[in-house]
ZAVEX-357461 format. One record per residue (C-alpha): x, y, z; residue in one letter. Coordinates in steps of 0.05 Angstrom, whole numbers, padded with zeros to 5 digits, always signed. Example, Ala and Ser with C-alpha at 12.3 -4.5 7.8 and 13.67 -1.06 7.14 Angstrom:
2
+00246-00090+00156A +00273-00021+00143S 
This chain:
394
-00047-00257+00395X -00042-00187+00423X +00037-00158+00439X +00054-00158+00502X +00125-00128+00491X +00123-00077+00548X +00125-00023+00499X +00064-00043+00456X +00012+00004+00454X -00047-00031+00498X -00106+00005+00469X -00116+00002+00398X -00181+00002+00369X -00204-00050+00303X -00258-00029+00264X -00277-00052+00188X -00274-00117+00153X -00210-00154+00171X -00196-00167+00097X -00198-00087+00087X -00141-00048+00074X -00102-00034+00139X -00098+00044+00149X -00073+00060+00216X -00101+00134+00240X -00059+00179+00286X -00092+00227+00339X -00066+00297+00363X -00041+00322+00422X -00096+00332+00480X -00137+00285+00446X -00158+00207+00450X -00170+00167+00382X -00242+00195+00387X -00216+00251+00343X -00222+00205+00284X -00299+00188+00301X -00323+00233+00236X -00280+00199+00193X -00286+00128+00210X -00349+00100+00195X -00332+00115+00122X -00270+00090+00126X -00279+00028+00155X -00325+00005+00095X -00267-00005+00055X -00201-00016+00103X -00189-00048+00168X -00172+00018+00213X -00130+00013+00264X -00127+00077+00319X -00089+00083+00374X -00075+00138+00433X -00021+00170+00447X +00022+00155+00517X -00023+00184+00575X -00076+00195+00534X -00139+00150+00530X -00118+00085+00558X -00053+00089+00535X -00008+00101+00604X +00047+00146+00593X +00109+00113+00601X +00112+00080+00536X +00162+00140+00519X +00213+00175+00562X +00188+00217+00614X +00253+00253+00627X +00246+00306+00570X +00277+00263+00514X +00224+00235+00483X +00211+00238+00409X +00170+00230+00348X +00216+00170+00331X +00192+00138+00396X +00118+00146+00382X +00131+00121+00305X +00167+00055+00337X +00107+00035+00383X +00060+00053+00317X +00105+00002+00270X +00102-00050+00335X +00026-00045+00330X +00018-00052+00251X +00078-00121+00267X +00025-00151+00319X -00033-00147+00270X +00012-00175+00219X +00014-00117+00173X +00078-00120+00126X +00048-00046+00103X -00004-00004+00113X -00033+00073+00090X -00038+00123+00150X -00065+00191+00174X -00049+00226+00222X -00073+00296+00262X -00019+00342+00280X +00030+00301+00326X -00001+00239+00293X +00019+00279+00224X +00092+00285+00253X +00092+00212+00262X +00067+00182+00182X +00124+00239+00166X +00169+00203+00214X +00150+00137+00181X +00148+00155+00103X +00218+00184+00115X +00252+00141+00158X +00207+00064+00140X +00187+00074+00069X +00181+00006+00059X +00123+00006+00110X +00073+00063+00079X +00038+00053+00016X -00001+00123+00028X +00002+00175+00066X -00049+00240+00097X -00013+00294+00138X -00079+00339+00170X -00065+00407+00200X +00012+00381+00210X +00078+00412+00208X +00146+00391+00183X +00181+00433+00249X +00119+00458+00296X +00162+00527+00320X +00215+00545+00370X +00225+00490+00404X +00234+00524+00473X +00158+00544+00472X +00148+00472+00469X +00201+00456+00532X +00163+00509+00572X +00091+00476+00551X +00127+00407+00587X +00141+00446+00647X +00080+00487+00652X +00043+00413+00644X +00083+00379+00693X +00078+00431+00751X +00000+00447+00732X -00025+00382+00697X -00072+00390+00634X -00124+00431+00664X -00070+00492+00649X -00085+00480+00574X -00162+00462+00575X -00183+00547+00571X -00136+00568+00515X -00153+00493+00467X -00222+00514+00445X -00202+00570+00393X -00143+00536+00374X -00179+00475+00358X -00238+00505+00334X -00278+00563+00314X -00311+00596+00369X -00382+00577+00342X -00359+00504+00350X -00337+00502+00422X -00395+00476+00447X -00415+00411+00402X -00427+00352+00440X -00357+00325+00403X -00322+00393+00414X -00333+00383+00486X -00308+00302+00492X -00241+00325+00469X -00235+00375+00527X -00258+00326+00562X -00201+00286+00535X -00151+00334+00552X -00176+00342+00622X -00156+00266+00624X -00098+00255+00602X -00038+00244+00639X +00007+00307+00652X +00077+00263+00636X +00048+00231+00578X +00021+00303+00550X +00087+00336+00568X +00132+00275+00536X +00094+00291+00473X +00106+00365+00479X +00184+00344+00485X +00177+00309+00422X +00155+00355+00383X +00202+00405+00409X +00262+00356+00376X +00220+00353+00313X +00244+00373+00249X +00235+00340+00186X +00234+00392+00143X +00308+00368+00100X +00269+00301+00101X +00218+00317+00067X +00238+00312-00013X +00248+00233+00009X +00170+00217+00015X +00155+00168-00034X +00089+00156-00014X +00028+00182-00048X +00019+00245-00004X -00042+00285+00016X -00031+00348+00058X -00097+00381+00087X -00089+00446+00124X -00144+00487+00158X -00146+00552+00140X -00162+00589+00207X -00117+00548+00241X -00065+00583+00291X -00027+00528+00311X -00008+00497+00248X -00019+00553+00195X -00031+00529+00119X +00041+00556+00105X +00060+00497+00150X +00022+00457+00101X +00044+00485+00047X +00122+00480+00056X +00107+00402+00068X +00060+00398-00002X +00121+00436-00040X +00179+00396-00014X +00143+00321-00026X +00143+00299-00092X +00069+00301-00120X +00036+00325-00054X -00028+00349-00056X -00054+00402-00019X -00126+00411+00010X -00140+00480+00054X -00201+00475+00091X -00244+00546+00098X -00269+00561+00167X -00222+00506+00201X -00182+00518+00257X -00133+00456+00283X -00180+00398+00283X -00210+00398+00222X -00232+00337+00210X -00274+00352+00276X -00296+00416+00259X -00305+00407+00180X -00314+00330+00175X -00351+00329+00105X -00298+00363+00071X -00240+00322+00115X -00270+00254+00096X -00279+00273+00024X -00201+00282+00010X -00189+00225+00051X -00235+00174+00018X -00210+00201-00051X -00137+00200-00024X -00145+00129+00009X -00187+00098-00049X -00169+00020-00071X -00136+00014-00137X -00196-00006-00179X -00186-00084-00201X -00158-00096-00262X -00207-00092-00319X -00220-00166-00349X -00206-00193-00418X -00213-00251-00454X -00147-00282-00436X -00169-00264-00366X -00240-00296-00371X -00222-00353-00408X -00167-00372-00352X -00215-00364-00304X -00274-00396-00334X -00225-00466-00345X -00208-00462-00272X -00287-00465-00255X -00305-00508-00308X -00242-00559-00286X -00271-00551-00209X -00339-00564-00227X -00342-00620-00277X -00275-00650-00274X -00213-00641-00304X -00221-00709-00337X -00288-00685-00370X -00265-00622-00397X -00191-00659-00423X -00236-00701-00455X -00277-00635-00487X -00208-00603-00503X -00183-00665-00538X -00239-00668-00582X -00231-00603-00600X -00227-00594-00674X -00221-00521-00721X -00290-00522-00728X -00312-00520-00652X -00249-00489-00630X -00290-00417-00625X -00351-00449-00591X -00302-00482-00539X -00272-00413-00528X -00346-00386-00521X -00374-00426-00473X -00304-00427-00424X -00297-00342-00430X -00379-00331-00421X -00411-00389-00386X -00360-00411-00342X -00310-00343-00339X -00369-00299-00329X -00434-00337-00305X -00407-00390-00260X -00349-00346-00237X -00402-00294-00211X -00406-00303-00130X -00473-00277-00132X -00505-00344-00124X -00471-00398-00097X -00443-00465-00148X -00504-00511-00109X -00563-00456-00126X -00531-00453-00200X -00529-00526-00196X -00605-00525-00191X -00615-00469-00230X -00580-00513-00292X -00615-00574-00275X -00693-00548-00278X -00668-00509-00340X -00641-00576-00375X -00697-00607-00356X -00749-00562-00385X -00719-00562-00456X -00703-00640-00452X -00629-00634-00462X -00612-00698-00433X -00542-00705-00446X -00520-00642-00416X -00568-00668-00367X -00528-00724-00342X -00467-00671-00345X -00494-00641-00293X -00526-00677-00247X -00445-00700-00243X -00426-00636-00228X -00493-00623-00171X -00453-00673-00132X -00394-00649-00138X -00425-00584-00120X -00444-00604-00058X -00516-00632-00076X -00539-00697-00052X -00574-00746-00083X -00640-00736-00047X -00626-00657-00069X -00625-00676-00134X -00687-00712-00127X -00719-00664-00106X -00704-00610-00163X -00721-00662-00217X -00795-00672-00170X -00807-00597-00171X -00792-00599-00244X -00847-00644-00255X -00894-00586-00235X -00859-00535-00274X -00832-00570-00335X -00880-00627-00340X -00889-00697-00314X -00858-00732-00380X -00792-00689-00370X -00792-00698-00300X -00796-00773-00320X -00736-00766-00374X -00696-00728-00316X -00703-00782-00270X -00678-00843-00311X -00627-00799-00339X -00598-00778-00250X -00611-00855-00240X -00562-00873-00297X -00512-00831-00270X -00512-00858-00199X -00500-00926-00227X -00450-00913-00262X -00420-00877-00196X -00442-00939-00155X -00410-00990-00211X -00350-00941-00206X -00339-00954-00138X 
């Protein structure tokens, strides 16, 4: 059910499987969640990816946050934790750009418990005096946006860039967005300053700075790497501020390495063998394979083991093929070396795989092509005994 506390964020944006990992992406200032375009297809193949704007930007309106000049990065971070609550999310890795950066600091330092990974790009633990960023509000609020549309392209990018189709969406962007909700932000980050937080991160922490970047140098990113236990650092040549725009190759690299799902655990035989009894129990019946186990003597104690670790813990546990194709699969195969006792075995456990007994028929008739008509024949009395003994059953 979407939130509709009036301070949820009302545009969000869902991409990837919805059993992926949730990572929730954070945009910068001036910019919609398009900024994370590069990034997301790749991604998305792995985690469920959750972007959002920030207030008066996008479709986000403005007054989600103060407007009065007190807004602040803790506001932001509190409509970013009510978005992960609504999609259920206990925890969750983010990234964020800049301002977005400011807020998975805000987060890691302040909601540890929340953030199992974190990516700070072209971010800053204090982003400079913050009277600069009072008289930014005011210059916003009197002029609107327009007033910071000429001096954004080389701060943002590289000259040379200024004119890519994307380069020229996010001016776009900032044409757009609403002069409270831009100047709110700018009042944020003017009370911003995490920088005695920072040796509290406990998060797995990847810091990416680019290296032509005037508004947050790579000493910015540097002073965050040094102060977070087991930061990484990343500097990206010939990037200005967005660099995951400008540089998105390198950008997505360090992220999909950074962001990467444990690997699963690798299997042993304990592992196999527990799995293979819960297949083998689920496909021919626990009162079949008590029956196996209490017959079970030194001697086939090791075959046992065998055929629950390989055949059932790694064949039938395999999703590659579903239990009712392996169910046919192991029928013609019985069938065509005469093994009629396993035989009967499984034609029990095609039904309980989901097979009918026309189904069955069926297999044993195409057999008699493949495997002969005499087998075929054997087959057939063999599925016929078993149903009566179902139909005396019941």
């Amino acid at each position: 059910m979407p939130d509709t506390h009036p301070l949820a964020l009302p545009h969000l944006r869902l991409d990837g499987p919805e059993s992926g990992i949730p990572l929730i992406l954070g945009p910068s200032v001036g910019t919609s969640l398009a900024v994370w375009e590069p990034q997301l297809a790749a991604l998305a193949r792995t985690h469920r990816v959750l972007r959002w704007d920030l207030p008066g930007h996008g479709s986000t309106p403005a007054g989600l946050v103060p407007l009065d000049g007190t807004a602040t990065v803790a506001d932001l971070a509190a409509l970013v934790l009510r978005a992960a609550d609504g999609q259920g999310w206990e925890t969750f890795a983010y990234a964020g750009i800049s301002i977005g950066g400011a807020v998975g600091l805000h987060l890691a330092t302040h909601h540890p418990e929340r953030i199992t990974s974190l990516a700070v790009v072209c971010s800053s633990a204090r982003f400079g005096d913050p009277a600069a960023w009072h008289e930014r509000a005011g210059l916003v609020r009197t002029q609107g946006t327009e007033a910071m549309v000429a001096s954004r392209p080389g701060t943002w990018f590289a000259p040379a860039f200024a004119t890519a189709p994307i380069a020229r969406t996010l001016i776009d962007d900032l044409r757009a967005a609403d002069p409270a909700g831009y100047a709110a932000c700018c009042d944020a980050l003017a009370a911003y300053d995490l920088r005695g937080a920072l040796p509290t991160v406990a998060a797995p922490t990847l810091v990416v700075a680019g290296r032509d970047d005037p508004a947050t140098p790579p000493a910015h990113a540097r002073e965050i790497a040094d102060a977070i236990p087991g930061a990484s650092l990343l500097e990206i040549a010939g990037a200005a501020h967005l660099a995951g725009v400008e540089k998105p190759e390198a950008v997505t690299a360090a992220l999909l390495a950074h962001f990467a799902p444990d690997p699963p655990p690798a299997a042993t035989d304990a592992s196999r063998h527990a799995a293979g009894m819960r297949v083998r129990r689920s496909v021919l019946g626990a009162a079949h394979v008590d029956r196996a186990i209490d017959r079970t003597t030194p001697f086939t104690a090791r075959f046992q083991d065998f055929i629950t670790r390989y055949a059932w813990g790694e064949i039938w546990t395999n999703d590659t093929l579903d239990r009712r194709t392996r169910s046919c699969v192991t029928l013609t195969a019985l069938v065509a070396h005469g093994h009629e006792a396993e035989l009967a075995m499984h034609v029990r456990a095609a039904l309980t795989n989901g097979l009918t007994r026309e189904k069955i028929g069926e297999v044993l008739l195409q057999t008699a092509v493949y495997c002969g008509v005499p087998a075929a024949n054997a087959a057939f009395a063999v599925a016929q005994d078993v149903f009566d003994d179902l139909d005396s059953d019941d």
